[in-house]
TORMI-631463 format. One record per residue: x, y, z of N, C-alpha, C in turn; chain. Coordinates in nm, 3 decimals, m for minus. Layout:
# TORMI-631463
(atom (X Y Z) (X Y Z) (X Y Z) 'A')
...
***
This chain:
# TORMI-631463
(atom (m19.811 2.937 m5.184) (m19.786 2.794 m5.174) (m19.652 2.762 m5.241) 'A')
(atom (m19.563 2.676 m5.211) (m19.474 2.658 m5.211) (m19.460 2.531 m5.312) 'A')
(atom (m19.388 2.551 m5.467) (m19.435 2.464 m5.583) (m19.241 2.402 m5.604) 'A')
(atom (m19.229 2.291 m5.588) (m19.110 2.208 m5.607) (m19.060 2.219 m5.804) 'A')
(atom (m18.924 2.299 m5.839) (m18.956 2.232 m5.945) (m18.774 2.132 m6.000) 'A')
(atom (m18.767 2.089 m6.071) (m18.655 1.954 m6.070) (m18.570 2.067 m6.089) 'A')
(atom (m18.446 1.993 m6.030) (m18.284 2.087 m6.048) (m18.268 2.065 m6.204) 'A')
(atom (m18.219 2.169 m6.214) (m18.199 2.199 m6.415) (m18.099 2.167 m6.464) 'A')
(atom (m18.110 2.039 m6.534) (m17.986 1.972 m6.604) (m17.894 2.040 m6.650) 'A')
(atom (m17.909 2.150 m6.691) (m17.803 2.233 m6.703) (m17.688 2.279 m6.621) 'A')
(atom (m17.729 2.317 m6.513) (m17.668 2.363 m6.359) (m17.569 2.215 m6.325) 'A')
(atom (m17.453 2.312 m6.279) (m17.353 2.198 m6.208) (m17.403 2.136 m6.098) 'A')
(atom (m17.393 2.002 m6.038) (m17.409 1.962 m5.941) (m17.404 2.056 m5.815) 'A')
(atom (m17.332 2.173 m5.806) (m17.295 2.217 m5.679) (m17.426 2.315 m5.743) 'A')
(atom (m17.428 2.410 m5.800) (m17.598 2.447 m5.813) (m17.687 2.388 m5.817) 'A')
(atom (m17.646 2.282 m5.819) (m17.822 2.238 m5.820) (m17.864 2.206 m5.672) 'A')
(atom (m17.792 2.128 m5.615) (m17.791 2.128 m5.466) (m17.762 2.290 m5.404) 'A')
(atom (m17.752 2.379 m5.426) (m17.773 2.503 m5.359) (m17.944 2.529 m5.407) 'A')
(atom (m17.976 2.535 m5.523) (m18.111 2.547 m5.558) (m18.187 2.454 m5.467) 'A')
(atom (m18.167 2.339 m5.415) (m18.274 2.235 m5.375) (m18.223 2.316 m5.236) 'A')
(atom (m18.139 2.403 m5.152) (m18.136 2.383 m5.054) (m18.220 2.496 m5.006) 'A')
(atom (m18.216 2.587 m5.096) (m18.314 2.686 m5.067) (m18.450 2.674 m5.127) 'A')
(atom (m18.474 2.568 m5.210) (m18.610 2.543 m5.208) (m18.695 2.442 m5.052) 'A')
(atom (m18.579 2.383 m5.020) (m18.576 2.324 m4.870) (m18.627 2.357 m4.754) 'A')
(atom (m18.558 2.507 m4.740) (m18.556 2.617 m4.656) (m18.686 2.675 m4.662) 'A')
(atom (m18.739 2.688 m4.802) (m18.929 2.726 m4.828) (m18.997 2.650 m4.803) 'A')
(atom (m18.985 2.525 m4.831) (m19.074 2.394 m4.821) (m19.093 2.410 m4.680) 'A')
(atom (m18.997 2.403 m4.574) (m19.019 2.359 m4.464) (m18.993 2.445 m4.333) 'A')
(atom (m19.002 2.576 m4.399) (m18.967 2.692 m4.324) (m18.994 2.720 m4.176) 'A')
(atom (m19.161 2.743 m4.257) (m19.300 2.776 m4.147) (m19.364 2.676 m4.094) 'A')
(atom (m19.341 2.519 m4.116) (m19.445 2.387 m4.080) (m19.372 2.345 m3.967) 'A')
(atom (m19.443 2.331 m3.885) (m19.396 2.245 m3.760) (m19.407 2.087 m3.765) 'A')
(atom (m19.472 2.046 m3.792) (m19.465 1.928 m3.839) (m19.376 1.851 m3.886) 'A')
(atom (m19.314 1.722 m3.766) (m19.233 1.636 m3.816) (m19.240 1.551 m3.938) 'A')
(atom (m19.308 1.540 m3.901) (m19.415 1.425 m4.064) (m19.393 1.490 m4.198) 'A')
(atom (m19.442 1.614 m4.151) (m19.503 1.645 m4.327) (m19.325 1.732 m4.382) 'A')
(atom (m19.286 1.748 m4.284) (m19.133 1.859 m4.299) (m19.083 1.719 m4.380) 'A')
(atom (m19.055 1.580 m4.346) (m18.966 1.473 m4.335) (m19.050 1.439 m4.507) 'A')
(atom (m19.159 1.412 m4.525) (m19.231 1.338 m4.659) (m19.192 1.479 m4.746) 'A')
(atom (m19.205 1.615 m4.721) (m19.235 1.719 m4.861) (m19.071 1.688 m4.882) 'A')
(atom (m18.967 1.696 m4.793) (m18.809 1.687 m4.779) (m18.778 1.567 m4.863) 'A')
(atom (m18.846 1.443 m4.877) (m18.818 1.371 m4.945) (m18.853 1.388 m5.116) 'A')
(atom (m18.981 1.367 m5.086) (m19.027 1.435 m5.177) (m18.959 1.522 m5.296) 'A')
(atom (m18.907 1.611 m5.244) (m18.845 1.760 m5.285) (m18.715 1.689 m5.345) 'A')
(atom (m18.647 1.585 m5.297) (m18.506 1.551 m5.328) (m18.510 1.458 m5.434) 'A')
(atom (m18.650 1.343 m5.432) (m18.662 1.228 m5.503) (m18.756 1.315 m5.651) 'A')
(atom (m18.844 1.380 m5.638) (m18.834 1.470 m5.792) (m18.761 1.570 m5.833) 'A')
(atom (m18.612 1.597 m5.748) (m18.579 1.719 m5.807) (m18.430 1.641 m5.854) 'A')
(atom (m18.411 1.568 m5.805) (m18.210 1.500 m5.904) (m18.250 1.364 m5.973) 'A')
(atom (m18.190 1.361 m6.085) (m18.213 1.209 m6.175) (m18.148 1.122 m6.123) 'A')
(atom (m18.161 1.004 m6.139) (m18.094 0.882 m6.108) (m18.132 0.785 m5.943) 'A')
(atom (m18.263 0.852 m5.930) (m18.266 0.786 m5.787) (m18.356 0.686 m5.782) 'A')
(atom (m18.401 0.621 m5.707) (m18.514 0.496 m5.702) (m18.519 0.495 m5.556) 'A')
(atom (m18.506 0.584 m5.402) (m18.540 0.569 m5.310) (m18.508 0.699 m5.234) 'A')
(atom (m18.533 0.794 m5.136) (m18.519 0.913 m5.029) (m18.552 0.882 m4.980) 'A')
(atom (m18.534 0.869 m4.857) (m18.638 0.907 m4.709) (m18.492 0.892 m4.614) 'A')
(atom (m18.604 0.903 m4.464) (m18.511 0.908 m4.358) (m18.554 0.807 m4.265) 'A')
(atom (m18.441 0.789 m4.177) (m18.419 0.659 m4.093) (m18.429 0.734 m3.950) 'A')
(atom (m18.537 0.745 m3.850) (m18.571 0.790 m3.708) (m18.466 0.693 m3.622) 'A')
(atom (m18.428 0.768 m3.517) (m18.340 0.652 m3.435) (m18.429 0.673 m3.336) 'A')
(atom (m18.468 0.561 m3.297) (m18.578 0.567 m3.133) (m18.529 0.509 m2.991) 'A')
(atom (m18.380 0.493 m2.996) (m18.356 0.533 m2.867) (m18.257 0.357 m2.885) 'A')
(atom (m18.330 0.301 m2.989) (m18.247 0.148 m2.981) (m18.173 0.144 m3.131) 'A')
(atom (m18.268 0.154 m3.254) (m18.235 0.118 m3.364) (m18.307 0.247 m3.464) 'A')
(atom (m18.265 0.239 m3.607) (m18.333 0.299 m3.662) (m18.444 0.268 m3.720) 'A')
(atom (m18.550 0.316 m3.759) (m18.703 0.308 m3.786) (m18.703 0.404 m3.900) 'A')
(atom (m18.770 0.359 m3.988) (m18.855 0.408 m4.125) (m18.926 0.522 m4.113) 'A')
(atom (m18.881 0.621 m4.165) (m18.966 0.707 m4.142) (m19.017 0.768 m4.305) 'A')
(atom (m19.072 0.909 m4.341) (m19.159 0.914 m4.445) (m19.026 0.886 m4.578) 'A')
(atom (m19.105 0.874 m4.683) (m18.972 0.816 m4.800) (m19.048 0.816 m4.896) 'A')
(atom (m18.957 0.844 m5.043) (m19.049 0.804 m5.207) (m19.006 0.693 m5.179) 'A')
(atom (m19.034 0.609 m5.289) (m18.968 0.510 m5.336) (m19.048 0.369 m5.322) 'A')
(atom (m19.023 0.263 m5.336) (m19.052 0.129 m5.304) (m19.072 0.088 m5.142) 'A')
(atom (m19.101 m0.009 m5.108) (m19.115 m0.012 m4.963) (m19.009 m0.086 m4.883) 'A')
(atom (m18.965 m0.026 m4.845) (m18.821 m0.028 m4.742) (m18.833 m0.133 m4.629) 'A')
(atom (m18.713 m0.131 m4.595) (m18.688 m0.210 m4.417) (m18.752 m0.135 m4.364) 'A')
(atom (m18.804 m0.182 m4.256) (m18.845 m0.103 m4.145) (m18.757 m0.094 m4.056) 'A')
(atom (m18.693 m0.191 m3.960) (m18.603 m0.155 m3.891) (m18.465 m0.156 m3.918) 'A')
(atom (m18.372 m0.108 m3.897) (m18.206 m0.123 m3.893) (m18.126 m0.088 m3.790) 'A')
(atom (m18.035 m0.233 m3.756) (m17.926 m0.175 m3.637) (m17.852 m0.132 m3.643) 'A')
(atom (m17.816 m0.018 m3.505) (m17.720 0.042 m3.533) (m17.590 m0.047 m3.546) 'A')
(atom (m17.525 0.049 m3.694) (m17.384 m0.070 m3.703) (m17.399 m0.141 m3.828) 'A')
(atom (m17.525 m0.182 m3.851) (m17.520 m0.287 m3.986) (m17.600 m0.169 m4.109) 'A')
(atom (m17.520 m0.255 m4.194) (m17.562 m0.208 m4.330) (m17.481 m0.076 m4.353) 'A')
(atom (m17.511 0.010 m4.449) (m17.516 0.142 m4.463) (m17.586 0.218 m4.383) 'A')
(atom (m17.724 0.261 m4.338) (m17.737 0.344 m4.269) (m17.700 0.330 m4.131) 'A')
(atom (m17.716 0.179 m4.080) (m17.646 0.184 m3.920) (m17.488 0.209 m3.911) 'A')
(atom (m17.429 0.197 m4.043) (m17.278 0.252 m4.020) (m17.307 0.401 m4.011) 'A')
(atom (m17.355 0.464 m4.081) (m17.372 0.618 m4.091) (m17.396 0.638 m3.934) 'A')
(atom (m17.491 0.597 m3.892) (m17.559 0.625 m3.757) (m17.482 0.619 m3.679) 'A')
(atom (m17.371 0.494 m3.634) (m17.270 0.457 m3.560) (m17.150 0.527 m3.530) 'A')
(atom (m17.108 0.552 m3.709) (m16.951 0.622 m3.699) (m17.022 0.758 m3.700) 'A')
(atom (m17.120 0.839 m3.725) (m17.176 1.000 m3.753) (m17.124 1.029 m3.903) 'A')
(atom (m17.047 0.951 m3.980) (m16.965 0.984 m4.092) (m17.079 1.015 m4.206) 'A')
(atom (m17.120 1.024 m4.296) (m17.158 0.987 m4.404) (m17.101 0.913 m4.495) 'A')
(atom (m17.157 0.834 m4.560) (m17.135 0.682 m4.624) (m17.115 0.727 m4.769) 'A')
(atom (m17.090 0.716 m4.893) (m17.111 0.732 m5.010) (m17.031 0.595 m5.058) 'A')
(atom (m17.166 0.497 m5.104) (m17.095 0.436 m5.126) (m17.136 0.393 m5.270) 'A')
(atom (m17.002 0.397 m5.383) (m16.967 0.377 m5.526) (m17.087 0.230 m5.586) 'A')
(atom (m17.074 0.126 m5.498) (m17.098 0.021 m5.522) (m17.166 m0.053 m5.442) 'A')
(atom (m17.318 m0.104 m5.369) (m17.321 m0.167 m5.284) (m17.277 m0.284 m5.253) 'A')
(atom (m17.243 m0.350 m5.371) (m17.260 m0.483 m5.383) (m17.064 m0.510 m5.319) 'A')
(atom (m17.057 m0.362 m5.286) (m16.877 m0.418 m5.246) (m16.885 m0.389 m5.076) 'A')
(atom (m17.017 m0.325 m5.028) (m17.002 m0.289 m4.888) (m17.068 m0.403 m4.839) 'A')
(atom (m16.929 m0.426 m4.729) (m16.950 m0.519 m4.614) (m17.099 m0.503 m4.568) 'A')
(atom (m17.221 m0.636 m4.557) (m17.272 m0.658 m4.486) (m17.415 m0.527 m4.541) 'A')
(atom (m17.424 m0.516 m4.667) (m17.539 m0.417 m4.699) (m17.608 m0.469 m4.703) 'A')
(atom (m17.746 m0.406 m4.621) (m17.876 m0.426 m4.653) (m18.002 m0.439 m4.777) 'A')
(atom (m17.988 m0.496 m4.885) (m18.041 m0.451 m4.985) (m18.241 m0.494 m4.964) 'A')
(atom (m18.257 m0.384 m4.958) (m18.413 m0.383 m4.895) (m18.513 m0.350 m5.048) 'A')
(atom (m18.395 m0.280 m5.150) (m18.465 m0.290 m5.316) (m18.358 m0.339 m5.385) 'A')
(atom (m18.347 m0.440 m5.475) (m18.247 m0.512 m5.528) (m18.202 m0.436 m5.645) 'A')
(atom (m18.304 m0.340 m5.701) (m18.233 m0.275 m5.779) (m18.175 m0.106 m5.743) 'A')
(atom (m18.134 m0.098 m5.618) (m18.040 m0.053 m5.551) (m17.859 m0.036 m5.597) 'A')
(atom (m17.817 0.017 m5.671) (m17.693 0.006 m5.691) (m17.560 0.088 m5.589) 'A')
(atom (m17.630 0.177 m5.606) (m17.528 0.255 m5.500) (m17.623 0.321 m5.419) 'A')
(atom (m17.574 0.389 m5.315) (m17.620 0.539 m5.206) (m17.540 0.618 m5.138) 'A')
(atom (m17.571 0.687 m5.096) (m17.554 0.763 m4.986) (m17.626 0.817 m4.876) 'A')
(atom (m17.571 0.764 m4.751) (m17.654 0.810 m4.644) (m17.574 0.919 m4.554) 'A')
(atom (m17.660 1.023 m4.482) (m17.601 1.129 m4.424) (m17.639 1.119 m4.260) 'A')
(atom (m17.558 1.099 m4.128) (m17.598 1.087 m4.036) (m17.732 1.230 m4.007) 'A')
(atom (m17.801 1.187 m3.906) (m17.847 1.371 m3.839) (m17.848 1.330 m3.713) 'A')
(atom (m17.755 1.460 m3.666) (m17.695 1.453 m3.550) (m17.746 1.633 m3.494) 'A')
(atom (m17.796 1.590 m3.353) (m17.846 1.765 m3.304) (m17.745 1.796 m3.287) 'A')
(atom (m17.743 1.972 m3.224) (m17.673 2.025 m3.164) (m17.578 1.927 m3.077) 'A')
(atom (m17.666 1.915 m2.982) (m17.569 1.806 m2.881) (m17.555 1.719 m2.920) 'A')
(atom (m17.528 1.646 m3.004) (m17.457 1.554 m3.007) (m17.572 1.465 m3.057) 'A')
(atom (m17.671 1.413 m3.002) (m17.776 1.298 m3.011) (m17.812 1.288 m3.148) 'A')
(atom (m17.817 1.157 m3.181) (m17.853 1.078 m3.319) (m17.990 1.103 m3.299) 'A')
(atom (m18.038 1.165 m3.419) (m18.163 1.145 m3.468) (m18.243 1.114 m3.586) 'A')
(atom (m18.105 1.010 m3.659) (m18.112 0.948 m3.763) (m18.048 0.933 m3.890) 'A')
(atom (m18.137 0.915 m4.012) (m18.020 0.890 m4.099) (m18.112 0.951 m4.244) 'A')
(atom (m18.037 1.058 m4.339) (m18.101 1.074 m4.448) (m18.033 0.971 m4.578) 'A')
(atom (m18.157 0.863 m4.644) (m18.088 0.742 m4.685) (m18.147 0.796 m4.873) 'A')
(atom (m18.041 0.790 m4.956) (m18.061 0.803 m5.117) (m18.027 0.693 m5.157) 'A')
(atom (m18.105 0.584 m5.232) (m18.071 0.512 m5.335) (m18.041 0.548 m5.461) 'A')
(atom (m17.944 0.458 m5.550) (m17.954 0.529 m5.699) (m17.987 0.363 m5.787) 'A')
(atom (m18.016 0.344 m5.901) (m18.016 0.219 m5.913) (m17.837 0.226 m6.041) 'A')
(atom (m17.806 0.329 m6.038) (m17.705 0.316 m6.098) (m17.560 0.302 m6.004) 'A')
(atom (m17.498 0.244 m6.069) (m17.297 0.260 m6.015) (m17.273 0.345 m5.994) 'A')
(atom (m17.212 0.405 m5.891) (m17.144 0.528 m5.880) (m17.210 0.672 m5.925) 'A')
(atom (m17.347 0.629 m5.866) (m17.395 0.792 m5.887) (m17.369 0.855 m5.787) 'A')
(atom (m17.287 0.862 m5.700) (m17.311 0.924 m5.607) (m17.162 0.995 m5.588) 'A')
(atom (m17.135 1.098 m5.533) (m16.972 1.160 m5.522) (m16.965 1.225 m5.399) 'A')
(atom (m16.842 1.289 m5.408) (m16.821 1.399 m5.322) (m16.921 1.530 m5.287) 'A')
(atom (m16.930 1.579 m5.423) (m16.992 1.686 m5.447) (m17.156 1.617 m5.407) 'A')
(atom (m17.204 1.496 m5.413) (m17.310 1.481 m5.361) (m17.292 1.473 m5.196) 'A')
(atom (m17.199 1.434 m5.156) (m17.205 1.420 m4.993) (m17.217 1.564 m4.950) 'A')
(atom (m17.122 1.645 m4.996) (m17.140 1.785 m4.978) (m17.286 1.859 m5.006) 'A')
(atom (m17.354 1.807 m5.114) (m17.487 1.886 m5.135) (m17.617 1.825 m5.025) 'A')
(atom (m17.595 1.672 m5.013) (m17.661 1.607 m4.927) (m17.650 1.666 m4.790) 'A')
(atom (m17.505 1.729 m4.743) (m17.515 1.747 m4.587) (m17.568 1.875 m4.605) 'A')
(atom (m17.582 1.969 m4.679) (m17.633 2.090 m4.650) (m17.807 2.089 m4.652) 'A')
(atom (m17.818 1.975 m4.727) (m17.984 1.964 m4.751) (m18.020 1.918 m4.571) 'A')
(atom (m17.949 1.845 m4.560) (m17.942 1.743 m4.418) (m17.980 1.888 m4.364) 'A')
(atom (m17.846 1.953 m4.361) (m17.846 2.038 m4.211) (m17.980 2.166 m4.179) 'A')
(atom (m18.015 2.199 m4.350) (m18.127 2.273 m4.346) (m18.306 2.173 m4.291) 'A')
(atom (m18.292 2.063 m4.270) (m18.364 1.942 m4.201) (m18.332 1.997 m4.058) 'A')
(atom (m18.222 1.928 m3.971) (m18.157 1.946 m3.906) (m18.191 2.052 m3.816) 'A')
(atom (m18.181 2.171 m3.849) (m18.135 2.307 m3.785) (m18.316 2.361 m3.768) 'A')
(atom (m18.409 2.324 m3.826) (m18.534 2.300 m3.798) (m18.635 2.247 m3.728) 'A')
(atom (m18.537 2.155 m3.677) (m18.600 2.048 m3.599) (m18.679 2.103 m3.458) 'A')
(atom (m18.552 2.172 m3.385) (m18.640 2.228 m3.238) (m18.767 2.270 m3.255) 'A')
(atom (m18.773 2.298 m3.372) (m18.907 2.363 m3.398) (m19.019 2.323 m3.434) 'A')
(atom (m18.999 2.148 m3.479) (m19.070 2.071 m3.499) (m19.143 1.970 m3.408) 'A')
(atom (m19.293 1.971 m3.402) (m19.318 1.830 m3.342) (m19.390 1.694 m3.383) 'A')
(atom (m19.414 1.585 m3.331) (m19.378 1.470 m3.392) (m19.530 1.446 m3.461) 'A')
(atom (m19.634 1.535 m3.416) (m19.774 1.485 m3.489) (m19.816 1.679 m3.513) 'A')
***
């Protein structure tokens, strides 16, 4: 069985996100399951780095994005593509990191004590949006480079799993 344990304050940011990515890779190796791959994935990210108050991911269903499994407080349910932070992520494919919400145009604040995030598009092979991996922090500027970088690899080990996954 496969036991989560927190990235070690000790370890640089760029280890610790290599540690979570191969604990990632165990978590969600062998499960086919969209559901439970998407909640242990959150899960796994929201007890393993300090400073957060929200994980989960944003499903795109063909119009907008939709809520899908998440720690944290209880979220939007829907978001368009385009608005806020995750529908920009979704829109431009970029990932967002943003220092400050309270300075991004037109943010959604769905937990008020939300200070910053970062969201990571997921995009298949071909091309098609299939959503958005969304981190709250309730602090300023927790979020960096070196997190966009550790975030897309967590993403892509999500990601690169997927064909293999189905939705119940």
């Amino acid at each position: 069985m496969f036991q989560a344990s927190p990235a070690s304050a000790h370890l640089s940011k760029t280890a610790q996100y290599e540690e979570l990515v191969a604990q990632a890779r165990a978590l969600i190796g062998d499960e086919t399951s969209l559901i439970a791959n998407a909640a242990n994935f959150s899960s796994l990210v929201f007890n393993s780095l300090e400073g957060l108050n929200w994980a989960g991911f944003y499903f795109f269903d063909g119009t907008e994005l939709v809520v899908g499994p998440f720690q944290g407080k209880p979220a939007c349910v829907r978001i368009a593509i385009g608005k806020g932070v995750c529908g920009t992520a979704a829109q431009t494919r970029v990932t967002q990191v943003v220092r400050d919400v309270h300075e991004f145009p037109g943010h959604i604040a769905c937990d008020s004590a939300s200070q910053s995030e970062i969201v990571v598009p997921l995009v298949a092979a071909d091309g098609a949006l299939i959503g958005v991996w969304d981190v709250d922090s309730p602090l300023v500027a927790r979020f960096d480079e070196e997190d966009a970088k550790g975030m897309e690899a967590l993403c892509k080990v999500f990601v690169e799993r997927l064909p293999h996954m189905q939705t119940l």
